[in-house]
Structure formats: structure tokens, C-alpha cells
C-alpha positions as CSV (number, residue, x, y, z in Angstrom):
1,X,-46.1,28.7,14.1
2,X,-45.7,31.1,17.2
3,X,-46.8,28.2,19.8
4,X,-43.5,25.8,17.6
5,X,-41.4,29.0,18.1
6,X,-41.9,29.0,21.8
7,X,-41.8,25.7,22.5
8,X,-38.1,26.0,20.3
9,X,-37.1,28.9,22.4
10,X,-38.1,27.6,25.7
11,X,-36.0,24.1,24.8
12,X,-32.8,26.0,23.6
13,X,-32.6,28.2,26.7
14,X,-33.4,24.9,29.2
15,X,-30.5,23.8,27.4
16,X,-28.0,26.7,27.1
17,X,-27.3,26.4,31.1
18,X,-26.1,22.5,30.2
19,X,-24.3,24.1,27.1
20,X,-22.6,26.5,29.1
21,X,-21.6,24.5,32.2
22,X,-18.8,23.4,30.7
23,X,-17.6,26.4,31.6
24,X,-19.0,27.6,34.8
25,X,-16.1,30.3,35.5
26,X,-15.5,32.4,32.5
27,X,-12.1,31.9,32.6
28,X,-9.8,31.4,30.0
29,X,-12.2,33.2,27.4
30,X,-11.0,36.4,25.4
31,X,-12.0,39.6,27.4
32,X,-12.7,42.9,26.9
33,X,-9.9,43.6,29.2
34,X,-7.5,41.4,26.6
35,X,-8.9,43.4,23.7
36,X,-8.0,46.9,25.3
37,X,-4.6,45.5,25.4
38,X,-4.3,43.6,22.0
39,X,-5.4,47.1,20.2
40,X,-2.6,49.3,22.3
41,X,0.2,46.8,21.5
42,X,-0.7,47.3,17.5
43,X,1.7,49.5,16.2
44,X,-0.4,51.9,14.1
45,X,2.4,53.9,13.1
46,X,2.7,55.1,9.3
47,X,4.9,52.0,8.2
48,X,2.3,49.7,10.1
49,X,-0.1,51.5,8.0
50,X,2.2,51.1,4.9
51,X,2.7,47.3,5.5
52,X,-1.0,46.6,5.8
53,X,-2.4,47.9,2.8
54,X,0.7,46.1,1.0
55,X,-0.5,43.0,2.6
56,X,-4.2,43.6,1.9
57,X,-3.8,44.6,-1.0
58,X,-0.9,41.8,-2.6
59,X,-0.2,38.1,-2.5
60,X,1.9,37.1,0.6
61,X,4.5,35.2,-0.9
62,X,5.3,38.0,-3.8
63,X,5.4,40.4,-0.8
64,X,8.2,37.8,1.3
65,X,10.1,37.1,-1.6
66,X,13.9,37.3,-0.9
67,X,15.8,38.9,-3.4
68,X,18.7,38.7,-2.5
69,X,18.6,34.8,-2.7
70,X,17.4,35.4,-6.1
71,X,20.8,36.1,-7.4
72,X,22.3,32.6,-5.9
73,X,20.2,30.4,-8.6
74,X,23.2,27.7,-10.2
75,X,21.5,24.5,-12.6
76,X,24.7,22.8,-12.6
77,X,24.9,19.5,-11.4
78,X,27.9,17.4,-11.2
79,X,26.1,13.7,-11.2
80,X,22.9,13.6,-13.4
81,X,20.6,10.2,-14.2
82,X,20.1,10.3,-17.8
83,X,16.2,10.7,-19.0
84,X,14.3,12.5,-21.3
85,X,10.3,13.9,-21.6
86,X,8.1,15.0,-19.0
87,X,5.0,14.0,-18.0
88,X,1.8,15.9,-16.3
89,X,-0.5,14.4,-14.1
90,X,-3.2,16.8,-14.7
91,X,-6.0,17.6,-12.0
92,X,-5.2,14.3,-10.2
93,X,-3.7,12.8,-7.4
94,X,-1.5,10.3,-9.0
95,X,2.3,11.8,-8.8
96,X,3.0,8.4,-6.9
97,X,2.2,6.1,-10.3
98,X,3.9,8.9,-12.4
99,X,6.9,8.4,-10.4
100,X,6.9,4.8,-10.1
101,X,6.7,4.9,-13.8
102,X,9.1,7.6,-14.5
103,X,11.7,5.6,-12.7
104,X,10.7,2.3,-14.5
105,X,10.8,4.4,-17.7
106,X,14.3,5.7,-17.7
107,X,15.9,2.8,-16.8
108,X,13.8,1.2,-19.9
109,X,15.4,3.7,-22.1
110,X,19.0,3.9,-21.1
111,X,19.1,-0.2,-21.4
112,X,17.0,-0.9,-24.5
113,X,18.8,2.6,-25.8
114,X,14.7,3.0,-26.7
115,X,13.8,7.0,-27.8
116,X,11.5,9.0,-26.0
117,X,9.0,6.5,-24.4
118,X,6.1,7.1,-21.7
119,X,4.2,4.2,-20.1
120,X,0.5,4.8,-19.5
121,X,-0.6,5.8,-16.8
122,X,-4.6,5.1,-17.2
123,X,-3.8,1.5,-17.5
124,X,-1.9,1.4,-14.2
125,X,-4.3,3.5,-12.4
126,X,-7.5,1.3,-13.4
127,X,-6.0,-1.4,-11.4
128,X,-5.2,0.7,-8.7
129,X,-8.9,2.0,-8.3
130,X,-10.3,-1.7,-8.4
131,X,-8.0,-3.0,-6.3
132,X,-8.5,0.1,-3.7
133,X,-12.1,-0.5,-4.2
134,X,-11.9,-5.0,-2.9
135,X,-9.4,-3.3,-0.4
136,X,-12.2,-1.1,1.1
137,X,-14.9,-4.0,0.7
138,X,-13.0,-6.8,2.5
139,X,-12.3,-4.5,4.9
140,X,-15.4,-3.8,5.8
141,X,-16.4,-7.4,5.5
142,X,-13.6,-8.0,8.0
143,X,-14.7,-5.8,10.5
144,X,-18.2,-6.4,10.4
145,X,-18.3,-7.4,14.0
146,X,-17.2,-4.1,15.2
147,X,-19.5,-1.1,15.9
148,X,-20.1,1.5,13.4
149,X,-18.8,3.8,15.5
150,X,-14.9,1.5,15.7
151,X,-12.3,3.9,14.3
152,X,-11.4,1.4,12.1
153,X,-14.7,0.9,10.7
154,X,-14.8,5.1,10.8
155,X,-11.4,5.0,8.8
156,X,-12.4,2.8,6.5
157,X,-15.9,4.3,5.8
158,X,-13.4,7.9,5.3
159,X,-11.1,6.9,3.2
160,X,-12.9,4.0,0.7
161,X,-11.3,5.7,-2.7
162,X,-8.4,8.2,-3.4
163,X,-6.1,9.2,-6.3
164,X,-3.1,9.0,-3.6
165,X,-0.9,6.5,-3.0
166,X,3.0,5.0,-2.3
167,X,5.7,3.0,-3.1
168,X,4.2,-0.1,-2.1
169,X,1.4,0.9,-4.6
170,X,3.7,0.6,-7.2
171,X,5.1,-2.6,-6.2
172,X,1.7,-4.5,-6.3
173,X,0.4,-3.1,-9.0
174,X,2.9,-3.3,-11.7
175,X,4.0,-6.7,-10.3
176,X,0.6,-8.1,-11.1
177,X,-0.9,-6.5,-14.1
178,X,2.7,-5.3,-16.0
179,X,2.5,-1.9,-18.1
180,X,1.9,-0.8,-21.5
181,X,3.4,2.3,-23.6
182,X,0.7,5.2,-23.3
183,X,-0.4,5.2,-27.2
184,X,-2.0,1.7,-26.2
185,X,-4.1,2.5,-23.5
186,X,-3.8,7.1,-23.1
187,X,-5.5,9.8,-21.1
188,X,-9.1,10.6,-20.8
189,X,-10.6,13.3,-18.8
190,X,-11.4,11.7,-16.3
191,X,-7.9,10.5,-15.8
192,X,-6.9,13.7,-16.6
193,X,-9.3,15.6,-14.1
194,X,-10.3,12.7,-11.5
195,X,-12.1,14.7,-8.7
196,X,-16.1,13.5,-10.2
197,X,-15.4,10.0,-10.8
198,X,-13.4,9.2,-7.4
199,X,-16.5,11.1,-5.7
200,X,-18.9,8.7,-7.4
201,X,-16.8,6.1,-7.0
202,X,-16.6,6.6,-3.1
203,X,-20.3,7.3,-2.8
204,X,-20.9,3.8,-4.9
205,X,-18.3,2.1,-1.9
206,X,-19.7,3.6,1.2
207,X,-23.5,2.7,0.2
208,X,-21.9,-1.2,-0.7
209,X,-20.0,-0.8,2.4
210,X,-23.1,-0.4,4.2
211,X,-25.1,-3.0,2.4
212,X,-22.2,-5.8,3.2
213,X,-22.3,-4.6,7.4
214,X,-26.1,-4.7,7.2
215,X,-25.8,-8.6,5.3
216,X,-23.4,-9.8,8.2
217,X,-25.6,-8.8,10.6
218,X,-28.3,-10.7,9.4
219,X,-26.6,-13.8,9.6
220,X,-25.0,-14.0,5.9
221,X,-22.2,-16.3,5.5
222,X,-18.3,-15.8,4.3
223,X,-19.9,-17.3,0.6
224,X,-23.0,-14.8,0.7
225,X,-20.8,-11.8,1.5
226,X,-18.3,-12.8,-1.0
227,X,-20.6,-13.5,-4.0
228,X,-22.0,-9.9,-3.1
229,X,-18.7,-8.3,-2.9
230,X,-17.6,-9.8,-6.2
231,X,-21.1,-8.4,-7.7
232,X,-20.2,-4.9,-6.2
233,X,-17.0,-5.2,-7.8
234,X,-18.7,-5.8,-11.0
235,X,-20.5,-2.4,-11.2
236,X,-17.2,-0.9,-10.3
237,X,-14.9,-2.8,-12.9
238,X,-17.6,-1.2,-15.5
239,X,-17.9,2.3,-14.0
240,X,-13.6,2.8,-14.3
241,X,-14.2,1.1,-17.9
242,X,-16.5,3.6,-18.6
243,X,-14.2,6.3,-17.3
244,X,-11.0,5.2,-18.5
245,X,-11.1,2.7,-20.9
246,X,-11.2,-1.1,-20.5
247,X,-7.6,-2.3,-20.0
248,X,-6.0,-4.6,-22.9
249,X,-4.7,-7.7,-22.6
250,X,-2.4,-8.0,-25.3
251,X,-1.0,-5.1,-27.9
252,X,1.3,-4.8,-30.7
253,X,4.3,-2.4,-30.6
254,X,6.7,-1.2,-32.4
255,X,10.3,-1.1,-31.1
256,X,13.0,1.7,-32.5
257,X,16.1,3.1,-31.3
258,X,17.1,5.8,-30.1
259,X,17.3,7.2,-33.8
260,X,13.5,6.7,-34.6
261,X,14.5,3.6,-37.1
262,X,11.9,0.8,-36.5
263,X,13.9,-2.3,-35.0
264,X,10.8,-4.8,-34.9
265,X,7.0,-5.5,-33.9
266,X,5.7,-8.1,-31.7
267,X,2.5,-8.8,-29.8
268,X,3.3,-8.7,-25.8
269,X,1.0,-8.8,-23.1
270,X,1.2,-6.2,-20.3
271,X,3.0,-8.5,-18.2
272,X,5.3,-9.9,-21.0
273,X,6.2,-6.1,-21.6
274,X,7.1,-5.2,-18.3
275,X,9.4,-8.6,-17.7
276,X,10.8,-8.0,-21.7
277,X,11.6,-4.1,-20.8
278,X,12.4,-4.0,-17.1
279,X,11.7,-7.1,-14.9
280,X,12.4,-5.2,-11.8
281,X,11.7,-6.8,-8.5
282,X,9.8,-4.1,-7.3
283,X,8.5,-6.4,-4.0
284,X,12.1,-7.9,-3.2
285,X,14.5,-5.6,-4.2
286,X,14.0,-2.3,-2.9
287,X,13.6,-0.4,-0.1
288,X,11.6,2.6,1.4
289,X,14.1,5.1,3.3
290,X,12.4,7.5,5.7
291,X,13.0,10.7,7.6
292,X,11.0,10.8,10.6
293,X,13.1,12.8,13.5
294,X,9.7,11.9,15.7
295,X,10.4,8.5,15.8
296,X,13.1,6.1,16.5
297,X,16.2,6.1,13.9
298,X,17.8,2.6,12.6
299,X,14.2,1.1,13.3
300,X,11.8,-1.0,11.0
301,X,7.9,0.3,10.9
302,X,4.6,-1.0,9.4
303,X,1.6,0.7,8.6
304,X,-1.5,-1.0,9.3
305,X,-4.2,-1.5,6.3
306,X,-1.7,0.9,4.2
307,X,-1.5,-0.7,0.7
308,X,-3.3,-0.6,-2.8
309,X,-4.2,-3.9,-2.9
310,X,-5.9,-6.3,-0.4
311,X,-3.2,-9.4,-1.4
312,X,-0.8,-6.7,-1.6
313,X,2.2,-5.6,0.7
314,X,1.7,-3.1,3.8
315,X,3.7,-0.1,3.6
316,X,6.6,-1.1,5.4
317,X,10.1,1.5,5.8
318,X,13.6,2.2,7.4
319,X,13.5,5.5,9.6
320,X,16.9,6.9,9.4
321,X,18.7,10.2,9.9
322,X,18.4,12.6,6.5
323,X,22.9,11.9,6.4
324,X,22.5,8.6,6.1
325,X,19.7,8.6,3.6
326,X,21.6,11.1,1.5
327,X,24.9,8.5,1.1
328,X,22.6,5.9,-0.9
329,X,20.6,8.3,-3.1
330,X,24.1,10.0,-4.1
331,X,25.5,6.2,-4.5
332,X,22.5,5.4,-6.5
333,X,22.8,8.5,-8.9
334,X,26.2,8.0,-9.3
335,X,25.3,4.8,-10.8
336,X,22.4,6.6,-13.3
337,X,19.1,4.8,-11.4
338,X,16.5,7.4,-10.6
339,X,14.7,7.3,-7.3
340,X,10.9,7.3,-6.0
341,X,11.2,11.0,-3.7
342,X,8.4,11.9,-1.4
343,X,8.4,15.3,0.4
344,X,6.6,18.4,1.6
345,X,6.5,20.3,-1.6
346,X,4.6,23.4,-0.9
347,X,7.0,24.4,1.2
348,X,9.0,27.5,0.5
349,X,8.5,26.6,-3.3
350,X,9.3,29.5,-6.2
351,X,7.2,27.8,-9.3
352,X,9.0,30.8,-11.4
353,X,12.2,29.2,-11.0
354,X,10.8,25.8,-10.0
355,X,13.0,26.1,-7.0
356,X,12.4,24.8,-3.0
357,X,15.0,26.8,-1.0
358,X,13.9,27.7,3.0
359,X,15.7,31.1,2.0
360,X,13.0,31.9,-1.0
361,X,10.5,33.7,1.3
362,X,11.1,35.7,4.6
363,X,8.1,35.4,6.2
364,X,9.5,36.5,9.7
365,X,10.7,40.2,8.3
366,X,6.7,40.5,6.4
367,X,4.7,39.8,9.8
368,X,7.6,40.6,12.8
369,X,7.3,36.9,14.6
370,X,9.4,33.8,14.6
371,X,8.5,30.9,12.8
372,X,11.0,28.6,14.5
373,X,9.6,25.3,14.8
374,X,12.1,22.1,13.8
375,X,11.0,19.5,11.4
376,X,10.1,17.1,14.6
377,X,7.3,19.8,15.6
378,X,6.3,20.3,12.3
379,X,5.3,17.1,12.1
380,X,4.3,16.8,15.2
381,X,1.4,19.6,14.9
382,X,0.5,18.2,11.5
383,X,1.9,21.1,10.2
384,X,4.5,19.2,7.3
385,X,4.3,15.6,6.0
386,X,5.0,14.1,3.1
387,X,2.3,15.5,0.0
388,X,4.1,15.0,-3.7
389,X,6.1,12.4,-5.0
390,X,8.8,13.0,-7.4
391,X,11.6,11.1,-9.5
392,X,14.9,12.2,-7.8
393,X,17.8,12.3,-10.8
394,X,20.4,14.6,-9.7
395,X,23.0,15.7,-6.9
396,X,25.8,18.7,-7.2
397,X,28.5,17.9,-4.8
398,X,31.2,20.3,-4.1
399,X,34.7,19.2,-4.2
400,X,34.2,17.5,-0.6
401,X,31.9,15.5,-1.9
402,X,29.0,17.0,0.3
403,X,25.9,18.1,-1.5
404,X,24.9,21.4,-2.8
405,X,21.5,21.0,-4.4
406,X,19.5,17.8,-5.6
407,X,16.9,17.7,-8.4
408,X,13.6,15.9,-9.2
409,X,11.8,15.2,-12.6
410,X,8.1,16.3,-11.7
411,X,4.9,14.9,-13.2
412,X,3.5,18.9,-13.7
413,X,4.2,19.0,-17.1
414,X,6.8,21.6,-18.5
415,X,7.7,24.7,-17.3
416,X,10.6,26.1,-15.4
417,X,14.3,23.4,-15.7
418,X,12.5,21.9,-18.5
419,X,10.0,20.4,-16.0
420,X,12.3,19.8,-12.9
421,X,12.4,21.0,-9.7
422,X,15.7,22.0,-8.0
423,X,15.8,21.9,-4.6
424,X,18.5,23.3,-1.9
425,X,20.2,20.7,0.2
426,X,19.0,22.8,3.2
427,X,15.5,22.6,1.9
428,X,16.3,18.6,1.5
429,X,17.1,17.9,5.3
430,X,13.8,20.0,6.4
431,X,11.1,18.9,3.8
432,X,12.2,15.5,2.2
433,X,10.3,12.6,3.9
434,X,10.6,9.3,1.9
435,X,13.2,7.6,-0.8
436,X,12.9,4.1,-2.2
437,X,16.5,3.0,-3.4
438,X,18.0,-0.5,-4.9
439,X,19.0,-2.3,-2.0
440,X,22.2,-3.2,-3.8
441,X,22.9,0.6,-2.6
442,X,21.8,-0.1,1.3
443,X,24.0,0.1,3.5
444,X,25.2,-2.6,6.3
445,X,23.4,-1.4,8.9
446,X,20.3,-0.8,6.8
447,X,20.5,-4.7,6.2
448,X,20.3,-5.4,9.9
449,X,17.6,-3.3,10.1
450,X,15.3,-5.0,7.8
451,X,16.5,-7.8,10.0
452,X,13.9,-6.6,12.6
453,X,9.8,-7.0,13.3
454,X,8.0,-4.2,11.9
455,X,6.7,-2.1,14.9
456,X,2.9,-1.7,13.4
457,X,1.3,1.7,13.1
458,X,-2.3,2.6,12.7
459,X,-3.4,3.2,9.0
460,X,-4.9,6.8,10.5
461,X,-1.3,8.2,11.4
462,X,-1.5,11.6,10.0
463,X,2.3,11.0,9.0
464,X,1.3,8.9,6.6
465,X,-0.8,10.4,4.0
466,X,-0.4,9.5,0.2
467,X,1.4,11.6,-1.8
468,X,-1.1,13.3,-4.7
């Protein structure tokens, strides 16, 4: 044991001179010197003293609370999308499906004049993890030829499984499978509480993932990989099934209106229900708006590998100034169609009052420093991007027209605004990232946009991230 010690001690300190070469002048490190200084600029006076334990001893936000904005809180809104019933996502990831369906599901109701009706979200969300899961495996089958070591291979092998998603996510999925009403196919817990299943899941992926590189190397053909991929996929399709219920493929519902009163019952399919209810061109007719002041404005952009579904459609948006995104959302409420919303929502948010205001908390007074960074640096610095999705249904606009305050139906169950979030239009221009409007509400110039060849991003922007 003593001689293994040595010979440890006598390797780490033959390689410590290598270890620290890479800094043979000592500069730039933190010296006693600095420290001298750091401790003599601290303000130890009594309100120092008085300001620390109140930190130490307190949440943050509680202690930067601004109250005097508290006494500014109006719920009025002058335009309002009419919908009723909020949903909760639970512990998952899936506020983009809850969206996508919360849009779908108002719309449903206002034209059918249907009562209080949720689509399930299970049923969606099963297809979304198989498809995710052939998405991962033919990607990897794909780029087989490249080193492990690729970044796209390293991206793939990262991110084989998530809850998170997008627009385009919605597109694919309810395109191809349709939706159902939530008593046909509901919740379980691991819908409910998805962190276990998606961590098995993923492990299942990345050891398949491996198997399929390790088959191409050896010579297996495009037939060989493919009859293993669809085998993989068979343990997959049974592990969701197991987790959230096998899909149906046909139901019977019945219809009432918006009194209660049964109207009829009929056997649909998923599909027939979706094209009997809604019909929506989710692929053709709409449009994903974004606010990126780091890029380009009035330009189209494509990211790479970014979709639910390996047939499916890449994430593809407008970048445009937060002005002219605002026109067609306001046009669109106007006109009672709800919006898919995507933003930053942990910024600045008071759950209390389910309010996101950049006045709510003043961290600068608390600590004594700026925070003054724009939204480009934010982003820039990773230190903002898009991480919630929400259905955007309302505008105030003051008697120029220009808006006050928007508000979102959230997917976090109910609590403050009856389960809505109210958000400033100040706190709109420096956290909202992403809309997806009718493109009957574009306008001109969006149209010659879309004109345009996407400029392709990498999937691995950190932009980019689903919203959970």
C-alpha cells in the first residue's frame, strides 16, 4: 500500500509542473494583494451589517420586492380571446403541447359553441416521445461515418429524449396522429411527473445508439440497420405504453353544447376528430414570429435537426423587431384566435399576483450594482432565452391604440387571474422571444420574407432550447 502511494505521489508531482505550465507567470490569478483590497473596499458599516443578515437570513426576491409597483396592478383588458378552463402540466416539460392544444381547444369551443372541453395531452405526447425516439436513431444511423467525438454525433448522444419542444412539434404531430378529448385517453403519473421515464427512456436510446454505430461499422447494411432500428423502436413503443397508456384508435364521444344538453354520439378516429373539430393547417398556414435583436431583422432562419419528428418540418421562423410582432398578435386577438407565446418566464415574475413586470423586483437598490445588460447581451451570455410556452389571449390598449399589458393562459394549473399570467408590455419587448400567428394576420413584408432561403443554424444554438 505505501510502495502504490509513492509511486501515486511521485506521478502527480512529475505532472503538476506540466499542470501548471500553463501558467508559468502567476499572473492574472487572485492575490493576496487583491484580497487586502477587496476586504477594505467592504463597507462594514452598521447598515452593511444590517443588510447582510437581512440577506442571509431571507429570500432575495421578498427582500427586492418593489412596493411601490405593487399599487399599479390593473386586470382590465380591452380585447380578450374568449376561452374557458385551465390546464396543469404537472412536473413535466410539456407547456409547448399544452399550448398547441390550448389554442386548438378554444377555437374548437367558440365554433362548435362546445362547453368546457380539454384535449389529452397523454395521447399527443406518446407520439411525440416515439417519434423523438426514430428521430435520435436515424440520426445516429446517419452519422455513423463520423467520429464519436463529431459534435453532431456528441449532440445527438446529449440530447436523445426530452419533454421540451416547439411549434413545429405541434404541427407534425397533430397533423399526423389527430387528438382526442382527455376522458378518452387522461393523465398518469408518469405524464404527470415525467423526470424517471424520460431518464430511462434516454438511457434505453443512448445504449441503441451505440449498438446501431457499432453495427455500421461492422459492415451492416441500410436493411440490417433499419430492421434493428424498427426492433429498438419496438421496446420503446411498449415502454411509453406501459407508462402512459396505449394510444386508441377510434372512440366514442358525446357532443353537447354549451348548456350541458347531449347533441349526439359518434365513433371518430383521432384524425377524423381533429379534421371534424378544427382542421387547422397547422404545417401551411402559420407562421413562427421571432425576437432575436442578435441576429438580422426581416430575415428567414432554419434550425438544423430541430423538429419532433424525423419526416417532420425543421423549425423554421421570421426574426423581426418586438413592434412589428406586436401589430399581428393585437390583429389576431382582435379577431378572438389565441396564439402559441414563447418567452423567458422566470424573469422578474411575482407568482402572488401571477404578474411579469421588470419593475417587480429592484435588485440594483438590494446589492448597490447595475444590472444593465440589453436583451441582445442577455442572450448573447446565455443569460435569457426562450424557457415556457404560453397561449397568448389578451391585449389592453390605451386609447392610442398602443399596448398597456398583454396576458397568457398558463398550463400551471390555477392560481392567481384564474390561472393567467399578466405581463407588462415593458416586460413584453425584454423577455418575449417567439409567437406563431395565422398568416392571414402577416403582414406584406412578412410574406416576402418567407419568400427567402432559410439561413441554416446548428441544432446546438443555445438560442434555441425548447420551451418546458
Amino acid at each position: 500500500m505505501k510502495k502504490s502511494l509513492f509511486i501515486l505521489g511521485a506521478a502527480f508531482s512529475l505532472a503538476l509542473p506540466t499542470m501548471m505550465a500553463a501558467n508559468p507567470t502567476g499572473k492574472g490569478g487572485i492575490s493576496n494583494e487583491d484580497i487586502s483590497a477587496f476586504r477594505n473596499a467592504y463597507n462594514k458599516s452598521a447598515s452593511a451589517k444590517a443588510l447582510h443578515n437581512a440577506i442571509a437570513n431571507n429570500d432575495i426576491n421578498a427582500l427586492a420586492v418593489n412596493h411601490s409597483n405593487k399599487n399599479q396592478f390593473d386586470d382590465h383588458f380591452s380585447h380578450r380571446v374568449k376561452s374557458k378552463g385551465i390546464t396543469n402540466q404537472r412536473s413535466s416539460g410539456r407547456c409547448w403541447l399544452f399550448t398547441g392544444l390550448n389554442v386548438l381547444r378554444a377555437q374548437m369551443m367558440a365554433e362548435h359553441n362546445l362547453p368546457m372541453l380539454e384535449l389529452s395531452q397523454s395521447y399527443n405526447f406518446f407520439w411525440d416521445q416515439l417519434e423523438k425516439s426514430n428521430l435520435f436513431l436515424q440520426g445516429i444511423i446517419d452519422t455513423a461515418s463520423l467520429p464519436q467525438e463529431d459534435r453532431k454525433v456528441d449532440w445527438l448522444f446529449s440530447n436523445p429524449l426530452n419533454d421540451g419542444g416547439q411549434y413545429t412539434g405541434i404541427a407534425d404531430n397533430l397533423m399526423k396522429y389527430g387528438v382526442v378529448p382527455i376522458e378518452v385517453m387522461g393523465e398518469t403519473n408518469s405524464s404527470k411527473s415525467t423526470s424517471t421515464m424520460r431518464r430511462l427512456l434516454s438511457l434505453r436510446l443512448r445504449e441503441d445508439g451505440l449498438e446501431l454505430r457499432k453495427l455500421a461499422a461492422s459492415g451492416a447494411d441500410a436493411a440490417k440497420l433499419e430492421s434493428r432500428k424498427k426492433e429498438m423502436l419496438t421496446e420503446v413503443y411498449r415502454m411509453l405504453a406501459l407508462n402512459l397508456g396505449e394510444p386508441p384508435t377510434e372512440f366514442t364521444w358525446t357532443r353537447r353544447d354549451a348548456d350541458g344538453n347531449a347533441v349526439s354520439t359518434e365513433t371518430y378516429t383521432p384524425q377524423s376528430f381533429y379534421k371534424t373539430f378544427a382542421g387547422n393547417d397547422l404545417k401551411n398556414d402559420y407562421v413562427m414570429l421571432m425576437n432575436d435583436p442578435t441576429r438580422e431583422y426581416y430575415k428567414l432562419y432554419e434550425i438544423e435537426f430541430d423538429r419532433h419528428g424525423y419526416d417532420g418540418y425543421n423549425w423554421t421562423y421570421v426574426n423581426l423587431p418586438v413592434e412589428d410582432i406586436k401589430k399581428m398578435a393585437i390583429t389576431s386577438i382582435k379577431d378572438n384566435n389565441a396564439m402559441y407565446f414563447s418567452c423567458d418566464v422566470g424573469k422578474f415574475i411575482d407568482r402572488e399576483r401571477g404578474l411579469l413586470d421588470i419593475d417587480n423586483f429592484d435588485y440594483d437598490s438590494l446589492f448597490g450594482t447595475k444590472f444593465g445588460m440589453d436583451k441582445a447581451d442577455r442572450i448573447r451570455t446565455h443569460s435569457s432565452a426562450s424557457s415556457h410556452a404560453m397561449t397568448l389571449v389578451a391585449v389592453d390598449l390605451d386609447s392610442n391604440g398602443k399596448p398597456n399589458k398583454w396576458m397568457v393562459e398558463n398550463s400551471w394549473g390555477n392560481g392567481a387571474n384564474n390561472g393567467h399570467l399578466i405581463m407588462t408590455d415593458k416586460w413584453f419587448d425584454e423577455y418575449m422571444f417567439r409567437l406563431v400567428v395565422n398568416k392571414k394576420y402577416i403582414t406584406p413584408k412578412v410574406k416576402d420574407v418567407l419568400k427567402q432561403t432559410p439561413t441554416l443554424l446548428p441544432p446546438w444554438d443555445p438560442m434555441f432550447a425548447d420551451e418546458e
